[in-house]
C-alpha positions in Angstrom: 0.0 0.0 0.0 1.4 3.3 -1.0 1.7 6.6 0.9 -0.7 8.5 -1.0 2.0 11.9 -0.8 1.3 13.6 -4.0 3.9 16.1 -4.6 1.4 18.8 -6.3 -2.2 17.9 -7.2 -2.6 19.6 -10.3 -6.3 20.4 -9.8 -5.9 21.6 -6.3 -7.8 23.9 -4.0 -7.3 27.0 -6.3 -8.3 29.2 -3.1 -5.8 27.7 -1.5 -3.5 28.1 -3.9 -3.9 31.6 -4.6 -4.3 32.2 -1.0 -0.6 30.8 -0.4 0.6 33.5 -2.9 0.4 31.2 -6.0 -0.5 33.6 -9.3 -3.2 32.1 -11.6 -1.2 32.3 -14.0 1.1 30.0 -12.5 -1.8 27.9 -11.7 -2.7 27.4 -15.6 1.2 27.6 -16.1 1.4 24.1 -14.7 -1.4 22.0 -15.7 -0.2 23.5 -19.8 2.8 21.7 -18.9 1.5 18.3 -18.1 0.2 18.2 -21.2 2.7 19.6 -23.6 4.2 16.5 -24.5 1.9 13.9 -23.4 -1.7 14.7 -24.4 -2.8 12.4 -22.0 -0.2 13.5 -18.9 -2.7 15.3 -16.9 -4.1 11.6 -15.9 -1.0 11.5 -13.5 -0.6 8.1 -12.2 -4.4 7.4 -13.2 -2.9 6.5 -16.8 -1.9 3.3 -15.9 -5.7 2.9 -15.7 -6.6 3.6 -19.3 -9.2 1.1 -21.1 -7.9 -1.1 -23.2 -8.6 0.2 -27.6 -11.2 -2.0 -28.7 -10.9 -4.7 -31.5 -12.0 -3.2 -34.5 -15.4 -4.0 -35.2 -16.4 -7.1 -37.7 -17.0 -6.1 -41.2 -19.7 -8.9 -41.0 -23.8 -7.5 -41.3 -25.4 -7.4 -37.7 -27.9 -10.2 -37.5 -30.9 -8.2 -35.8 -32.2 -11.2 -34.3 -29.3 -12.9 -32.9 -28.1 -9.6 -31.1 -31.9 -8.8 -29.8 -31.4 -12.9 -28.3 -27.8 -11.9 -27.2 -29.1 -8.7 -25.7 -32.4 -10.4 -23.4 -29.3 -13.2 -22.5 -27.1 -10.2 -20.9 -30.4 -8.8 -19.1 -31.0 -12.2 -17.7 -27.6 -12.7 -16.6 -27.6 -9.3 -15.0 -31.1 -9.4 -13.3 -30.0 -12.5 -11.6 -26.9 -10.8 -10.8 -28.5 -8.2 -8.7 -30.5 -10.2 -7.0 -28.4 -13.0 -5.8 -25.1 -12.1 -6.3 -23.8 -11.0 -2.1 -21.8 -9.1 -3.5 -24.4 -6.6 -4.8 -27.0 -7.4 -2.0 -24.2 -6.4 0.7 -24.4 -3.3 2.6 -22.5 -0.7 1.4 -20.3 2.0 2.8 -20.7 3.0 6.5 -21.4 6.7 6.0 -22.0 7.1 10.1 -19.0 6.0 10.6 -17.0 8.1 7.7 -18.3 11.5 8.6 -15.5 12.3 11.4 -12.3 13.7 10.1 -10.0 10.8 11.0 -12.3 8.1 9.2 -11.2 5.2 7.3 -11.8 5.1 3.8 -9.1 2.2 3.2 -11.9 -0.6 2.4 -14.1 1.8 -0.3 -11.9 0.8 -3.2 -11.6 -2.9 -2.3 -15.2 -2.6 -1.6 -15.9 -1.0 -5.0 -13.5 -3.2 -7.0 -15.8 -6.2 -5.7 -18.7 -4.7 -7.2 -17.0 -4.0 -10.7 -15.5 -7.3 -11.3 -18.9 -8.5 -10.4 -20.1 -6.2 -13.5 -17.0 -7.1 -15.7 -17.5 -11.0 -14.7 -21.3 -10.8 -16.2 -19.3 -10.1 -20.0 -20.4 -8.0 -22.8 -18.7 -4.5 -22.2 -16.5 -3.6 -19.5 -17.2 -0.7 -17.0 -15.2 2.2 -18.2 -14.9 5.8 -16.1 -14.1 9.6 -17.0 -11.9 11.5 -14.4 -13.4 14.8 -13.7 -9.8 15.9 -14.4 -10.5 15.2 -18.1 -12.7 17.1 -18.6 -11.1 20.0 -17.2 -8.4 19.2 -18.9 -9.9 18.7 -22.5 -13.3 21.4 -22.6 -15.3 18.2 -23.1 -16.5 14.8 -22.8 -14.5 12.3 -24.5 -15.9 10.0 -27.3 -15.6 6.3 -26.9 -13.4 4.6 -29.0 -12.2 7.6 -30.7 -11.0 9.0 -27.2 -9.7 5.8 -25.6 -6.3 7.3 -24.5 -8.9 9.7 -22.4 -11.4 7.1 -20.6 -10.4 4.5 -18.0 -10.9 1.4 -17.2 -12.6 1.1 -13.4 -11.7 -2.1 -12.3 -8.7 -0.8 -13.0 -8.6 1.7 -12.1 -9.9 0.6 -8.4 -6.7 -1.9 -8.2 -4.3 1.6 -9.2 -6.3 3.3 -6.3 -6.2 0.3 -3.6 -2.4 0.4 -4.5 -1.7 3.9 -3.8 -3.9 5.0 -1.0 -2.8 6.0 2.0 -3.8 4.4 5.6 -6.7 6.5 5.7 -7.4 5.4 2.0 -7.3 8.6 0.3 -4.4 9.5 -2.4 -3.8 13.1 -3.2 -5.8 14.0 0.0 -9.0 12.7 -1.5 -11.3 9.6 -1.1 -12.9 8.2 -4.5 -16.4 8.3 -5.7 -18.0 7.1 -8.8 -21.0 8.8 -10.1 -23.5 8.1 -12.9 -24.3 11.4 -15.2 -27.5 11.8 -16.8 -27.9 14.3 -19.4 -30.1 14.9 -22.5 -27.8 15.3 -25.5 -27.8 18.8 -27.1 -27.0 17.6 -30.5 -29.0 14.2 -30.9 -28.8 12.3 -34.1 -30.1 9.4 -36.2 -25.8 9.7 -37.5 -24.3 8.5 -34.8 -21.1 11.2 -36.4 -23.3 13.6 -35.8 -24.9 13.2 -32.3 -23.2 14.9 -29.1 -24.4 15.3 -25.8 -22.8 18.6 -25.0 -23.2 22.5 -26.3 -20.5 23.5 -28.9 -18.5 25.3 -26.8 -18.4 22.5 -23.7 -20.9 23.6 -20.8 -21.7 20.1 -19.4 -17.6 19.6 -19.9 -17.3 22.9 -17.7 -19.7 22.0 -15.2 -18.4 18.4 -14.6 -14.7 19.9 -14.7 -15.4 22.0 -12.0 -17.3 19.4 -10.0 -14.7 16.9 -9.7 -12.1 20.5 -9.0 -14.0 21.5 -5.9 -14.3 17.6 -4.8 -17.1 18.5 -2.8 -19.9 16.5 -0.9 -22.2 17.7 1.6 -22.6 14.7 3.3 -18.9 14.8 4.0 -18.4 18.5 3.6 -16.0 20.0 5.2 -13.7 16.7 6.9 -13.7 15.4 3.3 -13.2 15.9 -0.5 -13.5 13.7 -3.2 -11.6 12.4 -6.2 -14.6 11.7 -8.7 -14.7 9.3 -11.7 -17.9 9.6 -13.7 -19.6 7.1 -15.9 -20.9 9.3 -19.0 -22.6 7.4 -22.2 -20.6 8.8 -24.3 -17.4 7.4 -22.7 -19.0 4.3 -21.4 -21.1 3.4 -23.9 -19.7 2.3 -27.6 -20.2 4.8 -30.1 -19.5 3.1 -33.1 -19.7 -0.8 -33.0 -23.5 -1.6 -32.5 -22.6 -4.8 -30.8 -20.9 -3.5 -28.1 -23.4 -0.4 -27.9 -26.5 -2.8 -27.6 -24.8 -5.1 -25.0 -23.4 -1.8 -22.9 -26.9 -0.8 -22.8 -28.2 -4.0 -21.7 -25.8 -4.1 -19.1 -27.0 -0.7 -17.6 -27.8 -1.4 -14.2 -24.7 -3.6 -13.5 -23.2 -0.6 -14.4 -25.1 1.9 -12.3 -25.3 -0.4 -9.1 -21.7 0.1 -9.1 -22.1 4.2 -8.9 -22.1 5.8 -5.8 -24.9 8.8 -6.6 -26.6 10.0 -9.6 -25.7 13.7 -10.9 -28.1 15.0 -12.9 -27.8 18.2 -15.5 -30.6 19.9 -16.2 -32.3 21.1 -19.1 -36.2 22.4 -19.5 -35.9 19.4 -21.8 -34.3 16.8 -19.6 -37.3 15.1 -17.5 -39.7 14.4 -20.8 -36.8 12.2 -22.3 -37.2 8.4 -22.4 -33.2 8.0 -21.7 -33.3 10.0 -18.5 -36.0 8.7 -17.4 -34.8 5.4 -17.6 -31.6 6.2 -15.6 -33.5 7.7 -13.0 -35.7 5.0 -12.5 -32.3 2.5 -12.5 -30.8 5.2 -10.4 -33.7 5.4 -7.9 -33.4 1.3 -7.4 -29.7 0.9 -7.1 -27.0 4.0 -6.7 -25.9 4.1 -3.1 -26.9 7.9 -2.1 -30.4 8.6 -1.7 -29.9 11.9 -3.1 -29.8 12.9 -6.8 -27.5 15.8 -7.3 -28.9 18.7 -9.9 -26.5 20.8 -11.7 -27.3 22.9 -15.1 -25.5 25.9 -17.1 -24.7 27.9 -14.2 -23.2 26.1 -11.9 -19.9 26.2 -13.2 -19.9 29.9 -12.3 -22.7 30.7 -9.9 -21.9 32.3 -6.6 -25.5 32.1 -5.5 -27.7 29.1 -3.8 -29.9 27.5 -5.9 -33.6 29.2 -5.9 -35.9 26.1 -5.3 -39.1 28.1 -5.1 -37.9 29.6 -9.0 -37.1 25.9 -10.1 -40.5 24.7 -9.1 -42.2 27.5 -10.4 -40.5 27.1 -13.8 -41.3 23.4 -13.8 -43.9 22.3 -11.7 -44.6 18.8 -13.8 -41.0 18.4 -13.0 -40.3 19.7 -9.7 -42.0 20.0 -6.3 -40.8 21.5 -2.8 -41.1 19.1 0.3 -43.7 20.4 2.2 -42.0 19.6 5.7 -38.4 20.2 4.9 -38.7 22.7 2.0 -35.8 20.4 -0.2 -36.2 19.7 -3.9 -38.3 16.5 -5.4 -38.4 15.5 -8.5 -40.3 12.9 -10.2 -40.1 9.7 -11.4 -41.6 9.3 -14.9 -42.9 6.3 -17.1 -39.5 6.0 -19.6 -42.1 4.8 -22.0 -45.4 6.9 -21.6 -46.7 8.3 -24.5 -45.0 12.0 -23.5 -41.5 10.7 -23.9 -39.6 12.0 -26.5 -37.2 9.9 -28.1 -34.6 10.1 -31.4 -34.5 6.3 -32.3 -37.9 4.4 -32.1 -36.1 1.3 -31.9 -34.8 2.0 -28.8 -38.1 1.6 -26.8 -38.1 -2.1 -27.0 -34.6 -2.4 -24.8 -36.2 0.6 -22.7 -39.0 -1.3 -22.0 -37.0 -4.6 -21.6 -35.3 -2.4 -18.7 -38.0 -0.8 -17.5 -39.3 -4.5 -16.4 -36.0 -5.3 -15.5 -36.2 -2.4 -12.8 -39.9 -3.2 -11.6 -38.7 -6.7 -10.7 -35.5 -5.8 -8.6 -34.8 -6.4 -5.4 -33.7 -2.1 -4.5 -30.2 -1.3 -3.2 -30.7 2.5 -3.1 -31.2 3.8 0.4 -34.2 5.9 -0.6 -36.1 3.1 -2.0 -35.5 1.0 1.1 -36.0 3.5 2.9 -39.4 3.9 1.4 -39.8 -0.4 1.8 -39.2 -0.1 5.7 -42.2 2.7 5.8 -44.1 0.7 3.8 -43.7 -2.4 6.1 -44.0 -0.6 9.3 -47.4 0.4 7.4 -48.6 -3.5 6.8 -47.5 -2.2 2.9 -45.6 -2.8 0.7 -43.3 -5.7 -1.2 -40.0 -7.0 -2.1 -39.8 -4.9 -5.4 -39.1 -2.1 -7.1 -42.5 -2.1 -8.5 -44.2 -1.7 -5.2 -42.4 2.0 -5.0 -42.0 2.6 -8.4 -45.4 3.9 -9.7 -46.1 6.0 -12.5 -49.4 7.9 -13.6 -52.2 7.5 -13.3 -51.3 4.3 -10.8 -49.7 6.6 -8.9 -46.5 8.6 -8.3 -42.8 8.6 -7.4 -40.9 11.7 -6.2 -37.1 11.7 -5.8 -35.4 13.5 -3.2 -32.9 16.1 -4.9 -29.1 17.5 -3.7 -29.5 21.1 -4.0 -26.5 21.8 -0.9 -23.8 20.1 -3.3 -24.8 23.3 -5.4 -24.6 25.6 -2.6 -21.5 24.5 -0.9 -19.6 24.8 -4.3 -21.3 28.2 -5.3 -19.7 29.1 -1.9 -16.2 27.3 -3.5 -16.6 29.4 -6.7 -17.1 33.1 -4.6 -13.9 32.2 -2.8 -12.0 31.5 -5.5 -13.2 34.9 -7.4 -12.5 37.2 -3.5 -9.1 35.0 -3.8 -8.4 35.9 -7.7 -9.6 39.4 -7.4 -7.6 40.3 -4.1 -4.3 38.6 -6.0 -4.6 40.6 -9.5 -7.2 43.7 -8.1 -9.5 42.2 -11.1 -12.8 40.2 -11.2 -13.2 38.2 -14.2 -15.9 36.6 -13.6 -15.0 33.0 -13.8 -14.7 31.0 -11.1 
């Protein structure tokens, strides 16, 4: 087991940074030259965890029908997966017990790395992870296979990580968490050439960039900061070879039940698509945090809380405020109602196939057991997603949302501009 001394992060604390006299300019001075001869250099010692490049795909014609039977095999193997398999039924991290300062994160990775070769063991495509780093680094999301150098390989990446950690199982100061992104795409396609999640000039990239930077969670917040690895469609999903693209998406909720929380960016167009919808409902049934974390176009930059009571208001089929705490829900929507908009038509039959797969799960999420231990206490209730799970007009399902993940880092971002502007005497703007 390594020390897990790093001798400069090159995303750190740039508050901190300035704060101990550092110049921007010498801040951007240094991450330029990671990269100036190795496009790939601002990985650090995370390269060694790079996904393997694919074998080109077979000039051969798909055969529809043995790839739809190859497809239902993989959502068999991984619905029986998560519900017998210990190692996804165990309990997962003890948060009571990591809040203090002095905690012990040395068993997360080995606990995680379980969980991934679990997902890797099932076949089909492996589980493959975007540093926050890299997007910062790069202004956007990488493509996978065209980006492979970029995108790494979590199981991995989790042995790289149990390898260097310290005692206290951080490296670089930071503990690891994996989150699942769920975007609408802002250039969608029937060309798959053509189709691109982000904006042209990189906001989601921003956003996620500076969400892995600050290393927040408010869970945690302030004894702990994070090193986050995000699994993003794009990068984790096959672009190209429709093989691999099929079987990734079959594979979905292997892949999510290894995420630790759900982040969310939001659009007025996100909650009406049948793609999010389906990751939410996956996400609801098996992430680990109870709380789905919203960011959009401003967060990157914003120095101000997030105005629930404006969000609601804007949205209302989309949002609503807790009536006893005041926090953010949002719902849980039929991925195939007749009001979800979708590019491909085709896709419906594998959102359907896992949509059924999700109402027949046995949850691992906290909320939705959460919501199974009131149901019980209640004489209500079942064993399955599909006794919390319930769309109109059989009923309805409200998530609870992370709106203090956007508050503590809008608090990051206004240090970082009083820290900038006291160092130069200017105020750019950009945190």
């Amino acid at each position: 087991m390594g020390s897990g001394a790093s001798s400069e992060h090159p995303y750190a604390d740039e508050a901190a940074a300035l704060a101990d006299g550092k110049t921007q300019d010498e801040i951007d001075a240094y991450k330029a030259k990671l990269t100036s001869e190795d496009p790939a250099a601002y990985l650090g010692w995370r390269k060694a965890a790079v996904a393997e490049a694919p074998a080109p795909p077979s000039e051969e014609p798909i055969d529809a029908d043995a790839l739809a039977k190859e497809s239902s095999e993989m959502m068999a193997s991984v619905v029986k997966a998560l519900k017998e398999d210990p190692v996804f039924l165990g309990e997962g991290p003890p948060v009571p017990a990591l809040l203090h300062p002095d905690s012990d994160w040395s068993g997360f990775a080995h606990w995680l790395l379980a969980r991934v070769q679990a997902a890797n063991a099932l076949g089909g495509p492996r589980m493959r992870v975007c540093w926050s780093g890299t997007m910062e680094s790069l202004g956007r999301i990488p493509r996978w296979p065209q980006d492979q150098e970029h995108i790494l390989d979590l199981e991995a990446l989790c042995k790289e990580w149990a390898g260097k950690q310290n005692e206290k199982g951080k490296v670089d100061g930071r503990a690891m968490c994996i989150s699942l992104f769920s975007h609408r795409w802002e250039r969608p396609s029937m060309d798959p050439k053509e189709a691109h999640p982000d904006t042209v000039d990189g906001a989601k990239a921003k956003a996620l960039g500076k969400y892995g930077h600050n290393g927040t969670c408010p869970i945690f917040h302030p004894n702990h900061i994070f090193d986050y690895f995000m699994w993003i469609d794009f990068a984790g999903i096959d672009q190209d070879n429709r093989r691999d693209m099929v079987l990734g998406i079959s594979k979905l909720p292997a892949y999510i039940s290894c995420c630790i929380e759900m982040i969310f960016y939001y659009t007025p167009q996100y909650e009406s698509r049948a793609w999010t919808r389906v990751e939410r409902c996956i996400a609801y049934t098996y992430v680990q945090s109870p709380l789905f974390v919203f960011i959009d176009g401003g967060y990157a930059s914003t120095e101000k809380a997030l105005d629930i009571d404006d969000l609601v208001a804007k949205d209302p089929s989309c949002f609503m405020k807790e009536p006893k705490t005041g926090g953010l829900l949002m719902s849980v929507t039929n991925p195939n109602g007749d009001d979800a908009n979708i590019t491909d038509v085709r896709d419906r039959v594998i959102i359907q196939q896992l949509l059924d797969v999700i109402q027949s799960a046995t949850p691992l999420c906290p909320a939705m057991k959460m919501a199974m231990g009131a149901a019980a206490a209640a004489g209500e209730g079942g064993t399955e997603a599909s006794a919390f799970l319930k769309f109109k007009p059989d009923g309805e399902t409200w998530m609870p949302v992370d709106t203090e993940h956007w508050k503590v880092d809008s608090e990051k971002n206004a240090a970082i501009l009083a820290a900038r502007q006291a160092t130069t005497g200017m105020d750019d703007g950009k945190a």
